[in-house]
N, C-alpha and C positions, 0 to 999 in steps of 0.2 A: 923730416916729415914723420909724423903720428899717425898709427893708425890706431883707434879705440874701440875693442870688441866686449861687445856684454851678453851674459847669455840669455836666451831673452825670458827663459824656463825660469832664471834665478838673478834678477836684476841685481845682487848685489854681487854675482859673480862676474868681474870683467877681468881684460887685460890688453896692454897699452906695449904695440909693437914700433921699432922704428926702424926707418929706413931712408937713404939719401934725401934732400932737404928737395923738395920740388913742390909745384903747386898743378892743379887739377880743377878741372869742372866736372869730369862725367867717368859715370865705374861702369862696365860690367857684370852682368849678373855673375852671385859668387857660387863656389860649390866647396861644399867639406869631403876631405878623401879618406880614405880608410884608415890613415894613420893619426887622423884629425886634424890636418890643413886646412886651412882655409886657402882657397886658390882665386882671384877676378883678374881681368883686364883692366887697364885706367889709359886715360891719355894725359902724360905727362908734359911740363914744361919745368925749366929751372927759371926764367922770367916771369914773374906775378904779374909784369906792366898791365896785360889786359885785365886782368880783374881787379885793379888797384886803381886805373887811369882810364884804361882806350872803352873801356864796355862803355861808359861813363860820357866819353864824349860821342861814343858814337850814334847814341841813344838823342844825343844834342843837333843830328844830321853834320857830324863831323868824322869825316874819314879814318881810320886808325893809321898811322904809320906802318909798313912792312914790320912785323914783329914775329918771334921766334916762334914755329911752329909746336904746337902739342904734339908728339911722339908716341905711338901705341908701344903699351908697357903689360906687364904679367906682373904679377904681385903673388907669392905665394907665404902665408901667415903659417909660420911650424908649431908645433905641439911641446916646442922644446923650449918657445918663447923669444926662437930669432925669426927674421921675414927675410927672403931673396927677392929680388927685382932682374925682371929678363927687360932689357931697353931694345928698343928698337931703331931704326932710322926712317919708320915710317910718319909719314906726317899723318894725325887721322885725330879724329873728335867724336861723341854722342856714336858709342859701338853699343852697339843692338846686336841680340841673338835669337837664337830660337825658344819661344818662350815656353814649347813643351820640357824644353832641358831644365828647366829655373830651378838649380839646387842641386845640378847632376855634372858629372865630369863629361867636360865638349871639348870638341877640336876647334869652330868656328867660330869668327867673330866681321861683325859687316860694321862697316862705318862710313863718313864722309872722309874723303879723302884732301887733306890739307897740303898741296903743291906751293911750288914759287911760281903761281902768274902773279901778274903785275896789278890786276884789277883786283877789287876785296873779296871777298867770301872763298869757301872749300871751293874747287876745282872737278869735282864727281866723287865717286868712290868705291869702295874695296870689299873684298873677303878676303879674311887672314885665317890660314891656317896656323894653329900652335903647333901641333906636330909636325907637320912635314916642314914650317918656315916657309912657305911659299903664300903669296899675294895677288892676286889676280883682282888688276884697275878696272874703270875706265874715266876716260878723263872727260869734261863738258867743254864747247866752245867758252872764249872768254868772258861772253855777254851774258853767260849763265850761271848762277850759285847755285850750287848742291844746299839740299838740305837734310834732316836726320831718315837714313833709310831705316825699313823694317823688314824682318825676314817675315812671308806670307807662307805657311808650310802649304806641299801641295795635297790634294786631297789623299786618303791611302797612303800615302809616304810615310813613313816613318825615321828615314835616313837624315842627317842633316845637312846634307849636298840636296834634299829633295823639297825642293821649293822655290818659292822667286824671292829678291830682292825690288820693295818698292819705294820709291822714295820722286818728293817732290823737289822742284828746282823753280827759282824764280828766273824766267828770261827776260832781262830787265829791255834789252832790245825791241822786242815783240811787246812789251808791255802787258807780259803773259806769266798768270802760273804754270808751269807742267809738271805731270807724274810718270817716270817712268818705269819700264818693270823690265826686272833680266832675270835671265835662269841665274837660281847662284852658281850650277855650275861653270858657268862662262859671261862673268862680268865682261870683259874684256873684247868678247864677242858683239858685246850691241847689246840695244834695246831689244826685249821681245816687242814691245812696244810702247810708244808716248802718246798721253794724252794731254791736248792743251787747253788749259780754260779760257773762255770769253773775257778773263780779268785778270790783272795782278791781286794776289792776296798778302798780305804783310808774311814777311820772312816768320818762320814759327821757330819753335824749340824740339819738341816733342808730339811724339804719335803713337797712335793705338791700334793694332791689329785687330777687330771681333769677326769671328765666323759669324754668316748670317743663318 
């Protein structure tokens, strides 16, 4: 795997790091540290099949086969012109963080959590600490997909423990969308609360925090 950085001040100044052969859909946000790393999260896999094969068919209303989970990973890009990769065993996808941090060295990262049930989609999801290595789930009944969570910071707070994580979920059972919302500091704990809509909404990608 490549990764290709340009600076964006001097478009003709770039450079071209590598690092074990894997493939990805989704980065977290990066931050440069004082010695001029570049540091982000990604969730990795060494199986391309979904992006080569299964997205493809399953866009066609054709199931994917059980296939190799994406793995939350650290990437740090050195100033020396090597990169290190921290791998995980966590299964996880679409990590969102705090967007007051965007550019700044963090601890936390919140994602959909990618388990072994048997039915398709993520299974709920997570807060990963970098520092301490600790991860705090929670997981969803089977008849429910997780979708991409987001951190909502809480008002006054300035900590990045201090806020909720909200995120939607399709309950294909109820033939319901829901959103729900947890403290980030106790995923694991439960919902502060679920809300369910009157509909199913197509599975999404992506979402946007605005303060109102």
């Amino acid at each position: 795997m490549k990764v290709l950085v340009i600076e964006k001040a001097d478009l003709t100044r770039s450079r071209v790091f590598e690092l074990p052969a894997r493939a990805f859909f989704h980065t977290g946000d990066a931050w440069e540290g004082a010695d001029g790393s570049i540091t982000f999260d990604v969730c990795l896999t060494d199986d391309p099949s979904f992006g080569a094969q299964y997205a493809k068919d399953l866009v066609r209303g054709i199931a994917p086969p059980t296939a190799e989970k994406p793995l939350l990973a650290l990437v740090t890009l050195k100033s020396d012109g090597t990169a290190s990769l921290v791998e995980t065993s966590i299964g996880a996808e679409f990590p969102q963080t705090d967007k007051r941090r965007q550019g700044k060295a963090r601890d936390l990262v919140i994602a959909v959590h990618e388990g072994e049930r048997e039915t398709f989609g993520p299974d709920g999801w997570l807060v990963h600490n970098w520092r301490s290595g600790k991860t705090d789930r929670f997981r969803l009944a089977d008849h429910q997909i997780a979708e991409e969570p987001l951190f909502v910071p809480r008002p006054g707070g300035s900590d990045e423990n201090d806020g909720w994580v909200v995120a939607p979920a399709l309950n294909w059972k109820a033939g319901a969308t829901e959103v729900w919302l947890f403290d980030v500091r106790d995923m694991s704990g439960g919902p502060q609360a679920v809300w369910q809509a009157p509909r199913a909404l197509p599975l999404g990608f992506h979402g946007l925090f605005r303060q109102a």
